[in-house]
Z-matrix of the N, CA and C atoms (Angstrom, degrees):
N
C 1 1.439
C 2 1.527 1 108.29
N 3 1.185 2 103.65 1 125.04
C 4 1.721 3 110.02 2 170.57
C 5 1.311 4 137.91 3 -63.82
N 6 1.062 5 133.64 4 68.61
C 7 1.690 6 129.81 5 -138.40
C 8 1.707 7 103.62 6 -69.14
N 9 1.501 8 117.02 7 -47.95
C 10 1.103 9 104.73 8 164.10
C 11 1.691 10 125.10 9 -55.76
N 12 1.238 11 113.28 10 -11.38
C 13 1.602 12 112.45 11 -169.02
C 14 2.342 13 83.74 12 -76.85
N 15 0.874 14 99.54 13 -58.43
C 16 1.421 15 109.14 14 -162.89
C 17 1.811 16 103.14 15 -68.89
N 18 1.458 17 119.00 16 -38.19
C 19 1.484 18 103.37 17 159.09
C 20 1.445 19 140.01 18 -43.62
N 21 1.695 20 100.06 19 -40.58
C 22 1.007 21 131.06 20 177.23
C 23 1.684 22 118.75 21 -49.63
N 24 1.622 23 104.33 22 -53.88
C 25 1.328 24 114.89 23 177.46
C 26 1.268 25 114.63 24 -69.10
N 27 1.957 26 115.17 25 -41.47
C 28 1.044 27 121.34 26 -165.06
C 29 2.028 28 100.55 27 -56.68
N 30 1.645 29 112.11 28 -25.19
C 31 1.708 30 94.95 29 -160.08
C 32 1.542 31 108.91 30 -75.84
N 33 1.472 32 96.59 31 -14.45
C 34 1.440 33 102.34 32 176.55
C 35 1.399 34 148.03 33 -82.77
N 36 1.706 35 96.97 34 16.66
C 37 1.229 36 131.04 35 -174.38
C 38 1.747 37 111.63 36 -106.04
N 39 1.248 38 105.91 37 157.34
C 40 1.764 39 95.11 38 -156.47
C 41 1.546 40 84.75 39 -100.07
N 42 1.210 41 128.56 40 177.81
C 43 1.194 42 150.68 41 -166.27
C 44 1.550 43 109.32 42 -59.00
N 45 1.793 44 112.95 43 -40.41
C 46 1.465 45 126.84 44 -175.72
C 47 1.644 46 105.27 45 -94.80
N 48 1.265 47 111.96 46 -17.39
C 49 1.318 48 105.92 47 166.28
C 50 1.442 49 133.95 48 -64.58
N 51 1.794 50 89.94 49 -34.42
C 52 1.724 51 98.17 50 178.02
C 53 0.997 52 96.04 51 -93.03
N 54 1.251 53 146.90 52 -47.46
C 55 1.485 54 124.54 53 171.96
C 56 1.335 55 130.18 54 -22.52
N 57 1.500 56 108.65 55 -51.38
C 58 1.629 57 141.67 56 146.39
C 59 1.596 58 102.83 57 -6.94
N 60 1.473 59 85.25 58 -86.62
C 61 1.931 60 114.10 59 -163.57
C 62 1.483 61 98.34 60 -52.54
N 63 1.347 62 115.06 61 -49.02
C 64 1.533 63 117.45 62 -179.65
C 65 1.628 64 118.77 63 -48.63
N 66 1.377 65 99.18 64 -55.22
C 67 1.538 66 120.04 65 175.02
C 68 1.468 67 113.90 66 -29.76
N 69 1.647 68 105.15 67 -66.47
C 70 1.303 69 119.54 68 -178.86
C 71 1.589 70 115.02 69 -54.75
N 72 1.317 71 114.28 70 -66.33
C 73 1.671 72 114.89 71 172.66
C 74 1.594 73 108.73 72 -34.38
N 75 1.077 74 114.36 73 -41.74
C 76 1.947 75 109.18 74 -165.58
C 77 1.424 76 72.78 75 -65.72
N 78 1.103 77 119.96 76 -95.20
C 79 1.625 78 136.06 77 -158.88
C 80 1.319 79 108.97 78 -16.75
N 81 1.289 80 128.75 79 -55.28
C 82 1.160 81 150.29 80 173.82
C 83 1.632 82 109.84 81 -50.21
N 84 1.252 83 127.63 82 -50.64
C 85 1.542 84 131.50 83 148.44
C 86 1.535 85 128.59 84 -47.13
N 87 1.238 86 89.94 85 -54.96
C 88 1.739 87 99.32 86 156.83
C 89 1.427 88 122.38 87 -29.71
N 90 1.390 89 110.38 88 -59.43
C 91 1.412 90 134.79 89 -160.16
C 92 1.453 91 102.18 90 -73.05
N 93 1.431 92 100.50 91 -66.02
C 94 1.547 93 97.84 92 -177.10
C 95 1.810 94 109.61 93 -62.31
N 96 1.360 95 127.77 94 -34.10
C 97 1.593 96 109.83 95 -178.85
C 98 1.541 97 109.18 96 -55.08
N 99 2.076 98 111.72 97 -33.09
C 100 1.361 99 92.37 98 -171.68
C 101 1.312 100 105.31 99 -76.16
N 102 1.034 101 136.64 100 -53.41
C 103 1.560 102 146.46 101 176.52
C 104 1.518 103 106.28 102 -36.73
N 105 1.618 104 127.62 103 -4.73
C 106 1.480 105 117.79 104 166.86
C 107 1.142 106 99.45 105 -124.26
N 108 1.325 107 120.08 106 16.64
C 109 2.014 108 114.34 107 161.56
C 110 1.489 109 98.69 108 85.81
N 111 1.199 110 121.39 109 -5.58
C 112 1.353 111 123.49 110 -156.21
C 113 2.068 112 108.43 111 -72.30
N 114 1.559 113 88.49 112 -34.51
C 115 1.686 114 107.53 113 168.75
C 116 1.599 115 123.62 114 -120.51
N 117 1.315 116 134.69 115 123.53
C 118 1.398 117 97.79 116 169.80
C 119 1.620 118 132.50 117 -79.98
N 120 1.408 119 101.09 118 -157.55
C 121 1.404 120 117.43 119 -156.21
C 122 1.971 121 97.17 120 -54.36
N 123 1.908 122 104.87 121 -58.69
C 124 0.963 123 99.31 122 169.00
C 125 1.841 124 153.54 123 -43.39
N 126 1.547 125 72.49 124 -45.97
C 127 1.937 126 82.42 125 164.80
C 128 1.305 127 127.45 126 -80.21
N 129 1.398 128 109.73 127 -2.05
C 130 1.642 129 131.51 128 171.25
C 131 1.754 130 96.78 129 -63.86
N 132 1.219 131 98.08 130 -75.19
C 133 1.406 132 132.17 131 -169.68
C 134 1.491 133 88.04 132 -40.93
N 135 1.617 134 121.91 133 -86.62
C 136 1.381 135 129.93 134 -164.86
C 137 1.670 136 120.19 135 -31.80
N 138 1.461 137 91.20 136 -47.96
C 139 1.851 138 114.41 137 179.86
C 140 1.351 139 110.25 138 -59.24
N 141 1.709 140 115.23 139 -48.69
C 142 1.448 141 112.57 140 -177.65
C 143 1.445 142 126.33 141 -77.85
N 144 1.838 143 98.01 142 -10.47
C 145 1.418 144 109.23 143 174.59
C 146 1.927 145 116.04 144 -68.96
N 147 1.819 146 96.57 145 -44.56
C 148 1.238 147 98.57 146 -168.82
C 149 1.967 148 105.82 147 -84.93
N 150 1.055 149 100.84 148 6.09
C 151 1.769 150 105.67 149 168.68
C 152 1.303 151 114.30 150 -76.10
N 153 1.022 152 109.28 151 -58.56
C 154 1.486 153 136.98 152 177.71
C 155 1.333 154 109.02 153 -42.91
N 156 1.694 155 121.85 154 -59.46
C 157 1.335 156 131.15 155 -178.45
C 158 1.690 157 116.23 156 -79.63
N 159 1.588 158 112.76 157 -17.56
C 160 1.427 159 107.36 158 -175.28
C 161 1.524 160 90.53 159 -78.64
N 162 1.780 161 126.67 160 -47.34
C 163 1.232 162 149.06 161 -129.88
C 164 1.705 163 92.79 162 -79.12
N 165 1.170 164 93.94 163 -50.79
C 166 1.761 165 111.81 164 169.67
C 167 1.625 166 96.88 165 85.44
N 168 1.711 167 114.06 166 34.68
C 169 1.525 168 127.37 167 169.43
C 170 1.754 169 117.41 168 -94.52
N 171 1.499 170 85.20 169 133.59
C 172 1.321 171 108.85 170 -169.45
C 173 1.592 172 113.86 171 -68.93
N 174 1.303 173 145.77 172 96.40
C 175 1.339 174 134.52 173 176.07
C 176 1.151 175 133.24 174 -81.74
């Protein structure tokens, strides 16, 4: 993986975009711990609630 290839893009993203990009990766972790049993349904739920509200993202 090219880190400068992906820095590169990342500067060209506005402030709410990476917030954006960020958003998704948590979520995206989220997803897969519940999807490996690793968390349940609830702490799925709880985690994506308080992302959402720190993140201040619109769903």
């Amino acid at each position: 993986m090219d880190v400068n290839l992906e820095n590169s893009a990342w500067d060209h993203l506005t402030y709410a975009e990476k917030n954006k990009q960020l958003f998704l990766k948590q979520k995206q972790t989220l997803d897969m711990f519940l999807e490996r049993g690793a968390i349940s349904k609830a702490q799925h739920d709880k985690s994506l609630h308080d992302l959402i509200e720190k993140m201040g993202i619109e769903v």
